[in-house]
MARGU-370621 format. One record per atom (N, C-alpha, C): y, x, z; residue in one letter. Coordinates in steps of 0.1 Angstrom, whole numbers, plus 2048, in hexadecimal, padded with zeros to 3 digits. Each point is the difference from the previous one (the first is absolute). Layout:
BEGIN
Y	X	Z	code
Y	X	Z	A
...
***
This chain:
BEGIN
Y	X	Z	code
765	3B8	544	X
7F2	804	803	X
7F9	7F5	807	X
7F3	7FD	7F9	X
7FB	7F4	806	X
7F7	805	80C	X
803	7F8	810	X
7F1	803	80B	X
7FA	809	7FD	X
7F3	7FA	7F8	X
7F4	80D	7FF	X
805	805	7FA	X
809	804	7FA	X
802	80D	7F9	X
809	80D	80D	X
805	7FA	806	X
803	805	808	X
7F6	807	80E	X
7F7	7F5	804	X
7F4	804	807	X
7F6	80D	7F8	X
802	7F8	7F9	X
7F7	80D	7F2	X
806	812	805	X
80C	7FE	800	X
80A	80C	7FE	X
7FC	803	80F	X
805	7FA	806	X
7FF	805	814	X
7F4	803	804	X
7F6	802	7F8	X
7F4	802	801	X
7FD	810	800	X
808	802	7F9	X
7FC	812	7F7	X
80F	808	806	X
804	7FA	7FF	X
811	806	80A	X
7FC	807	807	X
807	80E	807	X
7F8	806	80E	X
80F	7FB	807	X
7F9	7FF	80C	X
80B	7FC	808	X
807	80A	806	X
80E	801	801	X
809	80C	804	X
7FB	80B	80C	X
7FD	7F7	809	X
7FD	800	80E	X
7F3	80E	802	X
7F9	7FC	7F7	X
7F2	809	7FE	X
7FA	80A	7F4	X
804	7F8	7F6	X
7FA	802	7F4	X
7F5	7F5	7FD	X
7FC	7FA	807	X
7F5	7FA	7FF	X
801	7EF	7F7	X
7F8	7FC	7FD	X
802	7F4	7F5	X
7F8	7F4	809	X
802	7F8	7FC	X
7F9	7F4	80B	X
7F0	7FD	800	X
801	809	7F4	X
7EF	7FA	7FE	X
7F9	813	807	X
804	805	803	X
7FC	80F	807	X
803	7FA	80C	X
80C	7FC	803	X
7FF	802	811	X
7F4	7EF	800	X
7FE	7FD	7FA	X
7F5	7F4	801	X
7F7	808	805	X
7FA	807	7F5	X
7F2	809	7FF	X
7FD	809	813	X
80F	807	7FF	X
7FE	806	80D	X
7FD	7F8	810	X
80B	7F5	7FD	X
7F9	7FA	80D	X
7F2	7FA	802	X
7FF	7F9	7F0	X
7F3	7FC	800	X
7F3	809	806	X
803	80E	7FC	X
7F6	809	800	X
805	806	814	X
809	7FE	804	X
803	800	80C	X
7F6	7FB	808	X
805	7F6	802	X
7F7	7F1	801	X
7F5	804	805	X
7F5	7FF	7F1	X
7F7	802	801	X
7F5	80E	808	X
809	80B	7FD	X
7FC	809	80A	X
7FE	7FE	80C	X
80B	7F9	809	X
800	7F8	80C	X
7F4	7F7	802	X
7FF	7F2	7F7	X
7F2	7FD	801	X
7F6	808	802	X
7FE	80D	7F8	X
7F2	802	7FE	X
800	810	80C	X
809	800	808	X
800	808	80C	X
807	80F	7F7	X
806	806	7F7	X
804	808	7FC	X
7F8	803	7F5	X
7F5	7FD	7FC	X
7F4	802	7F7	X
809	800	7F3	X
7F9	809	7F6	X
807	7FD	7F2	X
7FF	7F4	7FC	X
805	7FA	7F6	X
7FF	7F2	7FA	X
7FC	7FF	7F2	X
7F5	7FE	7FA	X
7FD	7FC	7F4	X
807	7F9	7F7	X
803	808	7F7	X
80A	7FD	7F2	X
7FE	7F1	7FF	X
7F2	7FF	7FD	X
7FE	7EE	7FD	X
803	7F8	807	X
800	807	811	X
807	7F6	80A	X
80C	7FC	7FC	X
80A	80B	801	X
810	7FF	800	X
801	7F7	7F2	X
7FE	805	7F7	X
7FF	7FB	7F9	X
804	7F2	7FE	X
7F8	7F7	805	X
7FD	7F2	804	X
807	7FE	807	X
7FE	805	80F	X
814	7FD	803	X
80A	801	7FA	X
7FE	80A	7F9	X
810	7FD	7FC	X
803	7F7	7F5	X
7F8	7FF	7F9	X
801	7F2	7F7	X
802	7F2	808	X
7FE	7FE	80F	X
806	7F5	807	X
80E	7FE	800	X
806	80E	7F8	X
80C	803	803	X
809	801	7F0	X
7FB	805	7F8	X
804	807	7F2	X
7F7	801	7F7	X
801	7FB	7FA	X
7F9	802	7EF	X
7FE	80B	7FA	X
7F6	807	802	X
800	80E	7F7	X
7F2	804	7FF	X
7FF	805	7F4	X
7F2	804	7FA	X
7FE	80C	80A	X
7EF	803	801	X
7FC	80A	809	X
805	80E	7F9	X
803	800	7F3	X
806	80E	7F6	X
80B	803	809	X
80C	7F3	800	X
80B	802	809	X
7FC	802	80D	X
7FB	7FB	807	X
7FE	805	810	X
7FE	811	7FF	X
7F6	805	7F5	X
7FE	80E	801	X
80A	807	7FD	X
80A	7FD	7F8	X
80E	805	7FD	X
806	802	80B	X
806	7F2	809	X
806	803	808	X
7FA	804	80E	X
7F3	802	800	X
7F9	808	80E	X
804	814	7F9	X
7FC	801	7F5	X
805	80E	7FF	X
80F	805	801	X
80A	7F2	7FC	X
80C	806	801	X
805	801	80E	X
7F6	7F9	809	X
807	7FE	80E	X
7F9	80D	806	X
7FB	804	7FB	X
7F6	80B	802	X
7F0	7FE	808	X
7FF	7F5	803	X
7EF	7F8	801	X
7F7	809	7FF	X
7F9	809	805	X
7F7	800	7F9	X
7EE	7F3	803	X
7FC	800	7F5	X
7F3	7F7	806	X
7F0	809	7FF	X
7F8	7F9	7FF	X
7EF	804	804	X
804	80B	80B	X
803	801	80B	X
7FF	808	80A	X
80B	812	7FD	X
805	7FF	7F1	X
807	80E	800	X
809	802	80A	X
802	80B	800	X
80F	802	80F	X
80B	801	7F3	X
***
């Protein structure tokens, strides 16, 4: 198995420990994070968003996938 093909794979893997995949627990701390900046205030999809692309490559389709699977909600729903 060549590198990227391997990085490819450890990407989508959930890790034992959590369940969680690298590019989720990315999303979460990112969105951590940014809470703390902005004093606990909700955070704009387009924000995180954009962080997290400092981080991981993924269409905003996928951000929405994985904000629902983590259970996210956004525009202000509880």
């Amino acid at each position: 198995m060549r590198e990227d093909e391997l990085d490819a794979l450890l990407e989508v893997i959930p890790d034992v420990r959590d369940g969680l995949t690298r590019t989720e627990r990315i999303i979460l701390y990112v969105l951590n994070e940014t809470q703390r900046e902005l004093k606990g205030r909700n955070v704009p999809t387009v924000m995180l968003y954009g962080r997290v692309l400092e981080y991981v490559n993924i269409s905003e389709q996928e951000l929405h996938l994985y904000l629902d699977r983590l259970g996210v909600k956004g525009d202000g729903q509880p």
